[in-house]
PAFI-172130 format. One record per residue (C-alpha): residue number from 0; residue in three letters; x, y, z. Coordinates in pm, 1 decimal. Layout:
BEGIN
PT  pos  code         X         Y         Z
PT  NUM   ala         X         Y         Z
...
! end
This chain:
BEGIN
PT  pos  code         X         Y         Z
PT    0   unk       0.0       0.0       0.0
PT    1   unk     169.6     329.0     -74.5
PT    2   unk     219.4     583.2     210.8
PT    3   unk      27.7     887.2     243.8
PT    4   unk     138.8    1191.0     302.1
PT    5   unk      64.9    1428.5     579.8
PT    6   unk    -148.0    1684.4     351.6
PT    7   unk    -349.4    1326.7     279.8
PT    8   unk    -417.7    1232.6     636.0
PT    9   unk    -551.4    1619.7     697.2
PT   10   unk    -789.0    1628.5     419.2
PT   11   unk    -946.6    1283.0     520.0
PT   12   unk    -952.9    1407.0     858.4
PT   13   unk   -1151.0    1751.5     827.9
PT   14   unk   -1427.7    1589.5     676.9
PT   15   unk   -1534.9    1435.0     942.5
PT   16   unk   -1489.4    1153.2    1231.6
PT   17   unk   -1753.1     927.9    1071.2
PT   18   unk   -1660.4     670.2     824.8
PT   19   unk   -1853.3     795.3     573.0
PT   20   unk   -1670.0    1073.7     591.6
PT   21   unk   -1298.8    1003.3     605.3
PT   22   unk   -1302.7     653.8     364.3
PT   23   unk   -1420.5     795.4      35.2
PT   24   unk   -1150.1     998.0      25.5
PT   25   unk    -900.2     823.9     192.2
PT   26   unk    -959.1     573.2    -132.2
PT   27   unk    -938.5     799.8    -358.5
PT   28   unk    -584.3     933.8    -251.8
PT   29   unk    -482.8     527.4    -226.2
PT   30   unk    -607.4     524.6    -599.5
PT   31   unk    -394.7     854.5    -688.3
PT   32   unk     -57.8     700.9    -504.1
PT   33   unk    -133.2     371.5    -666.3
PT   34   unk     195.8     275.4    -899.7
PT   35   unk     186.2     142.6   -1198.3
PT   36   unk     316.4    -254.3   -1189.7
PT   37   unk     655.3    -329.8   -1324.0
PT   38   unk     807.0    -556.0   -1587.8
PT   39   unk    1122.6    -686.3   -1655.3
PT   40   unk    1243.5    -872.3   -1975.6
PT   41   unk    1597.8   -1107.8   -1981.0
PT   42   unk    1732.1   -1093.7   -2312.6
PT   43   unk    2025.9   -1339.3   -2261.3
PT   44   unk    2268.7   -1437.4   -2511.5
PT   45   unk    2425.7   -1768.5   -2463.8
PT   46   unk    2785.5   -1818.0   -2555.2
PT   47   unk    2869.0   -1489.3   -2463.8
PT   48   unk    2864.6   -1176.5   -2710.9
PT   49   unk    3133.4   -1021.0   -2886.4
PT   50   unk    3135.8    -647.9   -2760.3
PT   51   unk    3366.3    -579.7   -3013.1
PT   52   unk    3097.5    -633.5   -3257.2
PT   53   unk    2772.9    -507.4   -3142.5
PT   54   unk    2809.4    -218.1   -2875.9
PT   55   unk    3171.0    -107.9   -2831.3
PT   56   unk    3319.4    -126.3   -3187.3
PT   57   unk    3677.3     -61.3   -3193.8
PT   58   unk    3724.0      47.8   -3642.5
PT   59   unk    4073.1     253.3   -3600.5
PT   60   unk    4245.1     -46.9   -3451.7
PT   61   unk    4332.7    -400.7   -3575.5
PT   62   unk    4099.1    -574.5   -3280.4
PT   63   unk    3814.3    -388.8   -3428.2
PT   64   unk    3754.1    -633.5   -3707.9
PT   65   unk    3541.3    -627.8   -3991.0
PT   66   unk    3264.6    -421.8   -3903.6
PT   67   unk    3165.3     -33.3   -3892.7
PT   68   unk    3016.7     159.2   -3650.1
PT   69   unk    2695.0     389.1   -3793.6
PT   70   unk    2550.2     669.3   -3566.1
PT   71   unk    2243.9     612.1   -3358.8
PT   72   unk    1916.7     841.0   -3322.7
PT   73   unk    2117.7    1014.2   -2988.8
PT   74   unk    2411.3    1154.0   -3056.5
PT   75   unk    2763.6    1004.2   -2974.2
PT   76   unk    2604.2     707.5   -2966.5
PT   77   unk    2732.8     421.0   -3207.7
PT   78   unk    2686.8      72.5   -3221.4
PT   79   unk    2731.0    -216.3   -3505.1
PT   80   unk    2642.7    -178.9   -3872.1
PT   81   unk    2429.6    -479.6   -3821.3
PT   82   unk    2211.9    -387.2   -3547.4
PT   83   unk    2017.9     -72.1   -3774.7
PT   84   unk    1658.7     -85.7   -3634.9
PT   85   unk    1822.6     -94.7   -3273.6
PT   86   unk    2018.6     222.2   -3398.4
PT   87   unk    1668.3     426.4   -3437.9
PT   88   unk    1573.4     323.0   -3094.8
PT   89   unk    1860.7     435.5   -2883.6
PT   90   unk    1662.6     715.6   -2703.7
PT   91   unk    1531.3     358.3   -2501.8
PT   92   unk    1847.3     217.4   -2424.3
PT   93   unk    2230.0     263.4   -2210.7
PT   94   unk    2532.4      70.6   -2338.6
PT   95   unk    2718.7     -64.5   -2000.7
PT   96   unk    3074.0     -49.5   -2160.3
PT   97   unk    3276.4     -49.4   -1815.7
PT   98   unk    3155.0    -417.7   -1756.4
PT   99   unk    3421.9    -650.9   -1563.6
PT  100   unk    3375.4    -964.5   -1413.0
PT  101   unk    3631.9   -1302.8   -1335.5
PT  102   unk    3467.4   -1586.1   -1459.2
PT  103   unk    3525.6   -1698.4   -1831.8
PT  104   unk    3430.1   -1999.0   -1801.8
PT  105   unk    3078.2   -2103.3   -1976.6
PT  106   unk    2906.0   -2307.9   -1629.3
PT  107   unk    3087.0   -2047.2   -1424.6
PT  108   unk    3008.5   -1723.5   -1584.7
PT  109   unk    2641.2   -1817.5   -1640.2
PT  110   unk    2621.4   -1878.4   -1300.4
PT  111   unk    2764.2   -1565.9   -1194.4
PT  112   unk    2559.9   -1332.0   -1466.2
PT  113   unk    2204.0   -1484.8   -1377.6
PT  114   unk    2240.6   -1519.9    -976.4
PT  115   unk    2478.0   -1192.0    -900.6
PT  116   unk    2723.1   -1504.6    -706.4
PT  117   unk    3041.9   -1696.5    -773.0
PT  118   unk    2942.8   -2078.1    -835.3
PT  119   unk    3039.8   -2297.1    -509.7
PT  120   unk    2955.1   -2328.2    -167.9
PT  121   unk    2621.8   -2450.5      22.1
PT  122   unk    2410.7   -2175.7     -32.9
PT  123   unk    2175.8   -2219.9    -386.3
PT  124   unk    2142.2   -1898.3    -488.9
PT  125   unk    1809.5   -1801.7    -703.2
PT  126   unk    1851.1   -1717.2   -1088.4
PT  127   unk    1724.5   -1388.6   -1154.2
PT  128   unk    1395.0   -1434.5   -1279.4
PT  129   unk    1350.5   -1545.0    -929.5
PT  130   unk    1426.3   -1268.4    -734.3
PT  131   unk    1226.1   -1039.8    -946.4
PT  132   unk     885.2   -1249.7    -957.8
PT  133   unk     941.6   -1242.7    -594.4
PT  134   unk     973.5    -864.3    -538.7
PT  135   unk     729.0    -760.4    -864.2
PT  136   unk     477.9   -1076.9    -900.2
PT  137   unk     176.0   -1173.7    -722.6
PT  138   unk      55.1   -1452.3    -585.0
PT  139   unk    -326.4   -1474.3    -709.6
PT  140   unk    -172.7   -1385.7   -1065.2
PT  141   unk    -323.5   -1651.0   -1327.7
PT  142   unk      19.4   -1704.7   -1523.6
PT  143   unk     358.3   -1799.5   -1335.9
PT  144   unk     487.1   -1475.1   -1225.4
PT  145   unk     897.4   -1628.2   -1385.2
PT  146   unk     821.4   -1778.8   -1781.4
PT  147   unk    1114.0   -1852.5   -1985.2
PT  148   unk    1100.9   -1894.2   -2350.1
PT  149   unk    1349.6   -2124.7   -2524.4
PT  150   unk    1612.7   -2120.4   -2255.3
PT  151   unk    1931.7   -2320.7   -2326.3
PT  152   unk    2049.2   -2473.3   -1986.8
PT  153   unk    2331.7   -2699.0   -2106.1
PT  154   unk    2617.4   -2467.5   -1927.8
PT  155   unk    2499.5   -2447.3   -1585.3
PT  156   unk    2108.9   -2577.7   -1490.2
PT  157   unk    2146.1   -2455.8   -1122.1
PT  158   unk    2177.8   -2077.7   -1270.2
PT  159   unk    1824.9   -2142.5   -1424.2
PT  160   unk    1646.4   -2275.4   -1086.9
PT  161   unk    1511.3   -2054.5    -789.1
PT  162   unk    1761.5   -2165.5    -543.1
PT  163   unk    1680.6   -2107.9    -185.9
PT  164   unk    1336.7   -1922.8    -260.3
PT  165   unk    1194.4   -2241.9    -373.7
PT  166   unk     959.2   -2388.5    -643.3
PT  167   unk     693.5   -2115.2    -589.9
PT  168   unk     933.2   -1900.6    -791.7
PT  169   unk    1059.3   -2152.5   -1003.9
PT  170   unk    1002.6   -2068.3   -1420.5
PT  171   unk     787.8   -2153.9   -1623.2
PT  172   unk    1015.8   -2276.0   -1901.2
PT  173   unk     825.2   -2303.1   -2295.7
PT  174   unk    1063.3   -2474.2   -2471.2
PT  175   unk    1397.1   -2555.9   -2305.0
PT  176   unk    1641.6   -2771.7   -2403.5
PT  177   unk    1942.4   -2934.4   -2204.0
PT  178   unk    2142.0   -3113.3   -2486.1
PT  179   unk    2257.4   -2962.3   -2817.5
PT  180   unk    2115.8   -3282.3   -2953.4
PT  181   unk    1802.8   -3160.7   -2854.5
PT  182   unk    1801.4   -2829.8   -2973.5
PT  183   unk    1561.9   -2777.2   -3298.8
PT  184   unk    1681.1   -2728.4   -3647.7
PT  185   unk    1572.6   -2384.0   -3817.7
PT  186   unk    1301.9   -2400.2   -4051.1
PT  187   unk    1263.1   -2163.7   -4310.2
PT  188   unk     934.1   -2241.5   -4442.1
PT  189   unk     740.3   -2114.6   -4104.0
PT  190   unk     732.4   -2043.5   -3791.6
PT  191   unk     952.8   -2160.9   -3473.1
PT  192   unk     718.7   -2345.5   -3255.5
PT  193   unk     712.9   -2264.5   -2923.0
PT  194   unk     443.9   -2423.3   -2673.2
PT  195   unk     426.6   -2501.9   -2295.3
PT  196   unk     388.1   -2892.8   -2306.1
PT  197   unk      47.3   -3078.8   -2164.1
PT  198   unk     -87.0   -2745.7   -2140.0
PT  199   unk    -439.0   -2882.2   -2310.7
PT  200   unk    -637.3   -3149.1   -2177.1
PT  201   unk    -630.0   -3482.2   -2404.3
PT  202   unk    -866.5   -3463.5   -2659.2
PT  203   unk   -1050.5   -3813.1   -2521.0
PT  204   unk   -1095.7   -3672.7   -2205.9
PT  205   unk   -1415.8   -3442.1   -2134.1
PT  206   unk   -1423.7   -3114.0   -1943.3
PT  207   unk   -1606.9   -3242.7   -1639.7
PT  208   unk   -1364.3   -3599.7   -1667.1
PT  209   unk   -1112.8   -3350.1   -1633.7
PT  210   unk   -1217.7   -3145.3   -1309.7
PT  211   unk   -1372.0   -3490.3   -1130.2
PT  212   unk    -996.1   -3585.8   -1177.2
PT  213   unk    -811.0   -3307.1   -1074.2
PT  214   unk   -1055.1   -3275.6    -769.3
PT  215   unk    -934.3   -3643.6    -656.2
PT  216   unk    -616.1   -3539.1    -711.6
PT  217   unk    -629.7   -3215.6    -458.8
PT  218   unk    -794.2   -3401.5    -216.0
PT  219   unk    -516.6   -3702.7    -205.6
PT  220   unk    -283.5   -3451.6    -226.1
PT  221   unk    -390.0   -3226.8      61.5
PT  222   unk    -435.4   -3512.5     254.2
PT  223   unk     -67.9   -3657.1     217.2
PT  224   unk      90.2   -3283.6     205.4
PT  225   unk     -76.7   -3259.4     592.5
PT  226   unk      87.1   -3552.2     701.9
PT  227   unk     421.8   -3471.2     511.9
PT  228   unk     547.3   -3097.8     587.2
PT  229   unk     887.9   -3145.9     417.3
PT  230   unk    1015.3   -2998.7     161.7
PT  231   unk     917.2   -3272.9    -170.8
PT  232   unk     573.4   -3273.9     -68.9
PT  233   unk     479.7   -2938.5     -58.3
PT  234   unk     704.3   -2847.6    -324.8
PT  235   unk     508.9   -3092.3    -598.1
PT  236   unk     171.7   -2925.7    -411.0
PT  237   unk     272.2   -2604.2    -576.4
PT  238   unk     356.8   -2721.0    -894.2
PT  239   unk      55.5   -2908.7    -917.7
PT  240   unk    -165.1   -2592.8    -798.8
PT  241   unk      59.4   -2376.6   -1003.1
PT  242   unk      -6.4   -2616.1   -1344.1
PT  243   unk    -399.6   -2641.2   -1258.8
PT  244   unk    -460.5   -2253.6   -1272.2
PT  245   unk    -278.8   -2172.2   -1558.4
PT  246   unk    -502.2   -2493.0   -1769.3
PT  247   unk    -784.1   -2301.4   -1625.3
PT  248   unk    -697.6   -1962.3   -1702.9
PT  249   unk    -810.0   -1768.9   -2005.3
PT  250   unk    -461.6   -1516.1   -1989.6
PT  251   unk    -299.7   -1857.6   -2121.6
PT  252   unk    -400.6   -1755.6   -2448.6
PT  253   unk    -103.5   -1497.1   -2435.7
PT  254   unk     147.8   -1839.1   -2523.8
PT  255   unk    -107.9   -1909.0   -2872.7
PT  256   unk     117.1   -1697.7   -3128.8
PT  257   unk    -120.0   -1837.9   -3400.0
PT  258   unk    -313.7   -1545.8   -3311.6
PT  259   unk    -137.6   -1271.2   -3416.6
PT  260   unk     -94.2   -1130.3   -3778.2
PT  261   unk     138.9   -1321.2   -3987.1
PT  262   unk     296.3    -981.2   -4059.3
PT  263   unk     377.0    -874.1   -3703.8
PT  264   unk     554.7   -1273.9   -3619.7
PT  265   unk     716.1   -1171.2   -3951.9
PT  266   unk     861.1    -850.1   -3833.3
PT  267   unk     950.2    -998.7   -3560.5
PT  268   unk    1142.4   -1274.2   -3729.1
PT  269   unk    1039.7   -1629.0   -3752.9
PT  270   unk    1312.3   -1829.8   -3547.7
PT  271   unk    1283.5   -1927.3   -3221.7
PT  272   unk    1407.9   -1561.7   -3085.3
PT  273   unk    1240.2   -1309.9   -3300.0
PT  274   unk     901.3   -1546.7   -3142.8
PT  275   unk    1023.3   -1587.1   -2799.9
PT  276   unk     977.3   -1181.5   -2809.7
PT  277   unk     657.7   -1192.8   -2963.0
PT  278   unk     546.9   -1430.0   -2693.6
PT  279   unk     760.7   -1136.0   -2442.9
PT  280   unk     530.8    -930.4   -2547.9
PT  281   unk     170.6   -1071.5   -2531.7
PT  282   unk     291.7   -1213.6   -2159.7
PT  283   unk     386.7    -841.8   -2032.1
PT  284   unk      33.5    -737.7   -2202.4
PT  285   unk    -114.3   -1028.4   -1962.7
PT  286   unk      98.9    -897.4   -1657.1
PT  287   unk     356.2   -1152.9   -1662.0
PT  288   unk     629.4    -964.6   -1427.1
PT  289   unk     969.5   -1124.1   -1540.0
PT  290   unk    1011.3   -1292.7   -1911.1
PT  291   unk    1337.2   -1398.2   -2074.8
PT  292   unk    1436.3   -1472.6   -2371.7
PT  293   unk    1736.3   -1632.0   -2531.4
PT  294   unk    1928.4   -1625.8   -2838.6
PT  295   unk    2090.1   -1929.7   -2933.8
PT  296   unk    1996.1   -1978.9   -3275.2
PT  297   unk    2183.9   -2240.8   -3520.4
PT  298   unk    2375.2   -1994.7   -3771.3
PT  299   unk    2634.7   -2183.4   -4024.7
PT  300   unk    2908.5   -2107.0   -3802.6
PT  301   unk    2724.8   -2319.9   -3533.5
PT  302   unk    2540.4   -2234.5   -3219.0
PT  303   unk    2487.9   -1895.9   -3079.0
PT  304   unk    2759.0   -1644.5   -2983.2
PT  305   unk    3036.8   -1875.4   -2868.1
PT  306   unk    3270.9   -1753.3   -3191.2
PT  307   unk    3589.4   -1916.7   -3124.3
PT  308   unk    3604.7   -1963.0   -3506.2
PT  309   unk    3389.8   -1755.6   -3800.7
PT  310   unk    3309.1   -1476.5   -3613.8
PT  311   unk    3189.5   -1222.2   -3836.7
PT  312   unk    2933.4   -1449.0   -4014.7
PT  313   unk    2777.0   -1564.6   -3692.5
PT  314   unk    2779.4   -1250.2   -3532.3
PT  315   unk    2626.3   -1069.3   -3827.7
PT  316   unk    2355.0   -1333.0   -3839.2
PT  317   unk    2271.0   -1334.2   -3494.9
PT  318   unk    2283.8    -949.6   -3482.7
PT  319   unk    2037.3    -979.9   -3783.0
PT  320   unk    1839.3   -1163.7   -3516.2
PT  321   unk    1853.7    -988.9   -3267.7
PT  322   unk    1824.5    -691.1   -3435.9
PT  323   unk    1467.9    -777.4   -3581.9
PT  324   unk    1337.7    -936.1   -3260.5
PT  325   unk    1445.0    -673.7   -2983.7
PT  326   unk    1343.2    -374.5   -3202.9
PT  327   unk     998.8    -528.4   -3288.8
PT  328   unk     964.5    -569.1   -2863.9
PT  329   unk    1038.4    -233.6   -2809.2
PT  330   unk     835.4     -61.2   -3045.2
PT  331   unk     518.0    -284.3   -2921.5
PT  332   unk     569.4    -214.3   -2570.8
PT  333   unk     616.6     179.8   -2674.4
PT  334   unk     298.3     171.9   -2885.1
PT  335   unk      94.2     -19.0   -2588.7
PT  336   unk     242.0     221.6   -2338.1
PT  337   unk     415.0     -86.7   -2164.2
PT  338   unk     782.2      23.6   -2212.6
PT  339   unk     792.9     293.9   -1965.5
PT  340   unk     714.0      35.8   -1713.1
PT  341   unk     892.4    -279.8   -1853.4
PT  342   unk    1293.3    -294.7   -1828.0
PT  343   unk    1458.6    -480.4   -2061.4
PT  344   unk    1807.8    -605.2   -1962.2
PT  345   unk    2017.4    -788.7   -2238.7
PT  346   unk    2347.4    -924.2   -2164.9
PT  347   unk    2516.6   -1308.5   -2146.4
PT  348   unk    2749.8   -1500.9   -1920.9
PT  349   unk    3101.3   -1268.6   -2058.8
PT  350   unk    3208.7   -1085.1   -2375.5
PT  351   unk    3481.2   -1194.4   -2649.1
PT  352   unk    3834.0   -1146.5   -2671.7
PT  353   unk    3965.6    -794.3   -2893.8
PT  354   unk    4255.2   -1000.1   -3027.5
PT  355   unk    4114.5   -1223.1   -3304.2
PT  356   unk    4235.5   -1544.3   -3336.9
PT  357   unk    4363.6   -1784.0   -3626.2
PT  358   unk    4042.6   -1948.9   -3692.5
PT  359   unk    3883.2   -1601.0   -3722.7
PT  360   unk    3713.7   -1595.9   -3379.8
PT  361   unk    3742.4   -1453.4   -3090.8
PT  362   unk    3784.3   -1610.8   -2754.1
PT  363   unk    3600.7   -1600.2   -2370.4
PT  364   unk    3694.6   -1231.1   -2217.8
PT  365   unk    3490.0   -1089.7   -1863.8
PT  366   unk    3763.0    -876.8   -1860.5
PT  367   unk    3611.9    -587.6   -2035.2
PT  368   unk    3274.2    -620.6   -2248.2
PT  369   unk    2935.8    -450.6   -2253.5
PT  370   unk    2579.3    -517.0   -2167.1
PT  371   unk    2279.5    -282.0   -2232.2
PT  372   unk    1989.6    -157.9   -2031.6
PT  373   unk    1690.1     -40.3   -2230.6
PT  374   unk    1313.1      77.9   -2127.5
PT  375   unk    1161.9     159.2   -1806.8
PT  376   unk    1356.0     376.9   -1558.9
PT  377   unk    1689.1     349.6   -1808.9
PT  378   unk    1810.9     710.0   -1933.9
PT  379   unk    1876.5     620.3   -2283.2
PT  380   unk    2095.3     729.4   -2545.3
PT  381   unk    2408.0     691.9   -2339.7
PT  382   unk    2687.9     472.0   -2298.5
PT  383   unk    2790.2     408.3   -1943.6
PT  384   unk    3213.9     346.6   -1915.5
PT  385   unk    3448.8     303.8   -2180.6
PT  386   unk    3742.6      91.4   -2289.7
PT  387   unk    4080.8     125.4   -2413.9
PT  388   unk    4112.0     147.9   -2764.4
PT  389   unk    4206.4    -151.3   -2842.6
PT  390   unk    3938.8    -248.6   -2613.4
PT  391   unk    4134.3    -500.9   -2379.4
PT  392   unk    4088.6    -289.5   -2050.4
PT  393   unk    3809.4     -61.6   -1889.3
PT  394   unk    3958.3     283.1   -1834.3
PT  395   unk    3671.4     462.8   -1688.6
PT  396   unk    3332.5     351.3   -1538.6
PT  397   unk    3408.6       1.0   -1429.7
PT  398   unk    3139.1    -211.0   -1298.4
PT  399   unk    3066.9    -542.7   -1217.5
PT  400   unk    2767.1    -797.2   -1186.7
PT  401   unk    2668.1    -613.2    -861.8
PT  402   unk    2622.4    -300.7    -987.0
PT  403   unk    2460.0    -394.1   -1297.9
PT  404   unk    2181.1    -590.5   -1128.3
PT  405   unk    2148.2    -283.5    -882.7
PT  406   unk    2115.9     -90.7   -1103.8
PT  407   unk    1821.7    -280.9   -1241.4
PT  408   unk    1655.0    -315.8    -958.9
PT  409   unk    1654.5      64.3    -907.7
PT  410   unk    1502.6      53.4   -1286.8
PT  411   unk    1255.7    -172.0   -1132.9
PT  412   unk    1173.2      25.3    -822.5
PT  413   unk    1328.4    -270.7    -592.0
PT  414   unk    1566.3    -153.3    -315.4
PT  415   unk    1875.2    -382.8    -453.1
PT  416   unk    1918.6    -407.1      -8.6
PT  417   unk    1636.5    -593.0     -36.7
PT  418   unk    1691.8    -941.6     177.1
PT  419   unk    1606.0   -1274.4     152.1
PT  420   unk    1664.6   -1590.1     396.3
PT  421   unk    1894.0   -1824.5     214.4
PT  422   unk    1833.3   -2206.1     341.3
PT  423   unk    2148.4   -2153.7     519.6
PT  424   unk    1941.5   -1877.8     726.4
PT  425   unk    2165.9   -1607.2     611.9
PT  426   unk    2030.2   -1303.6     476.7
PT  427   unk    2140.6   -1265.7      87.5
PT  428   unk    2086.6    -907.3     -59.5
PT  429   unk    1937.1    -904.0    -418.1
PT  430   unk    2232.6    -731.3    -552.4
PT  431   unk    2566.2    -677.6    -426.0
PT  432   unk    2613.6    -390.1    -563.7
PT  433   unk    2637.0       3.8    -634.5
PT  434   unk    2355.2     126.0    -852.8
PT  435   unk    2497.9     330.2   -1180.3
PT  436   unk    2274.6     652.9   -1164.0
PT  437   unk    2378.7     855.3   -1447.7
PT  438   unk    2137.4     592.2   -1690.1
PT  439   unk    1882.6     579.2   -1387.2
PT  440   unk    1561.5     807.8   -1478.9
! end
């Protein structure tokens, strides 16, 4: 409930002791006060990005590579030749240049990027989907308050799951593969499917068949989970309650792309990204708090943004990608009047090396690389920190992981103090870190 001020409590006060008096208007300042609910989207990149190549070009020096910078709608502001549509849309977002972390190693860094923590240890610390449908969701909310669309979890699972906070914050995951064998071939012909499995009832089995057996079900259940309080019991309880009111719900629509325009999933791109947005976007129209995404499409130089070899093909296809995909988000949110209250965060688990190597790729690098903040409570059309010029070291506005998620959270309007009782029963802040307020609105 937000606060009211003294001025409030005087004006409900003077008109009178009664209650007929005093509540109308103490609701109506409740509704004035009342803040608009907040979004966040994950756009994360697995295999880790090439800065070099997307946000922090380097042309007047050998480790720049193949690509040119072009000018943005903001000025000062350039990023990749590839990445045009994104160009007329910088007023929404803030290039993080300064970023330096210590882990380059795929498990490790993915780990550290999604959960703010080193890998190691007892404590299981929460991805960060987690935290935020936590802090932003709510709990009679008819979709999962985490969903994740086409996440990859082959580096590191445990940076996908909601750690200490538990199942009631786990994902909702449409699509997600563990293996590269499982991971889908493109088709060119249509669209990527993407689908939350068993979400539809048989076809065999009637409506009523349906809630007679679901109703045995709760009442088996509630009777075991009341002799069992430990953890497996009550855990599959809210799964179970969890998958029974989103089958119910008519906001599960949102996950049917079929109905949309063949022309906006076109602009959007057809692969498995450019519709994980799409999907980004009808969720957020639903109220879905906290969405990722996640590029790791098949390209010809293999999968996603781990270029140790053909680096400028992949990185111009993906940036094709991405380009159509993120662009198409943010100019639906703008149009719906969503974006000013959805932040979008897009970064993966560590940039690239500057110094090319012999098979035309460059190599893991946290040393100094780039993520971007865009939307909601970001001042855009900036870049925060900046490298050296051949872009091995950050020589002003160094960050790391800490202040980056801090700095969404402020975005977000979540004290990054905020704590939260780890299973160890020590109290873990969100974010470790020192918010950047220069791109802060």
């Amino acid at each position: 409930m937000p606060a009211l001020n003294r001025r409030d409590w005087m004006k409900a006060s003077a008109l009178g002791c009664t209650m007929a008096g005093w509540m109308p208007a103490l609701a109506d300042s409740l509704a004035k006060n009342k803040s608009p609910r907040k979004h966040c989207i994950l756009l994360w990149m697995t295999g880790g990005p090439s800065q070099l190549d997307t946000f922090d070009l380097k042309p007047d020096h050998e480790n720049g590579g193949e690509f040119k910078p072009i000018d943005t709608a903001s000025a000062g502001l350039q990023i990749s030749e590839h990445l045009p549509k994104l160009a007329k849309l910088s007023e929404h977002f803030a290039v993080v240049r300064g970023l330096s972390t210590k882990e380059g190693d795929h498990g490790r860094g993915t780990y550290l990027m999604r959960t703010g923590h080193q890998p190691g240890g007892p404590i299981r610390y929460p991805t960060l989907g987690s935290l935020m449908a936590r802090q932003l969701g709510r709990d009679d909310a008819e979709l999962p308050n985490f969903i994740s669309v086409g996440p990859y979890r082959i580096f590191n699972q445990a940076a996908f799951q909601p750690g200490f906070l538990g199942p009631k914050y786990a994902a909702l995951t449409v699509g997600a593969s563990d293996s590269f064998a499982a991971l889908p071939r493109g088709n060119n012909t249509g669209y990527a499917e993407l689908r939350v499995d068993d979400l539809q009832a048989p076809g065999s089995v009637s409506a009523g068949q349906v809630d007679d057996r679901l109703a045995l079900l709760q009442s088996l259940q509630e009777e075991f989970v009341s002799q069992h309080q430990t953890d497996a019991p009550l855990s599959h309880k809210t799964v179970y309650e969890r998958a029974v009111k989103m089958m119910k719900s008519k906001a599960a629509q949102a996950f049917d792309l079929s109905r949309e325009p063949d022309k906006v999933r076109d602009r959007y791109g057809k692969g498995r990204f450019g519709q994980s947005c799409l999907m980004a976007r009808r969720l957020i129209e639903t109220g879905v708090p906290f969405v990722e995404c996640t590029l790791f499409e098949r390209t010809s130089g293999g999968f996603g943004w781990d270029t140790h070899a053909r680096n400028f093909q992949t990185v111009k296809e993906l940036s094709a990608i991405l380009d159509a995909g993120w662009s198409s988000l943010m100019t639906d949110l703008q149009d719906r009047g969503l974006l000013q209250d959805t932040t979008i965060i897009w970064m993966g688990e560590f940039g690239r090396t500057p110094k090319i190597n012999r098979n035309g790729g460059r190599d893991h690098y946290p040393k100094a690389w780039s993520a971007v903040l865009a939307g909601g409570g970001i001042k855009g059309g900036q870049a925060y920190g900046r490298t050296s010029q051949d872009g091995t070291t950050v020589e002003d506005g160094k960050v790391d992981v800490g202040d980056l998620l801090a700095t969404l959270c402020r975005a977000l309007n979540i004290d990054p103090k905020t704590q939260n009782i780890s299973e160890m029963g020590r109290p873990i802040r969100i974010a470790e870190g020192k918010p950047i307020d220069t791109i802060l609105t």
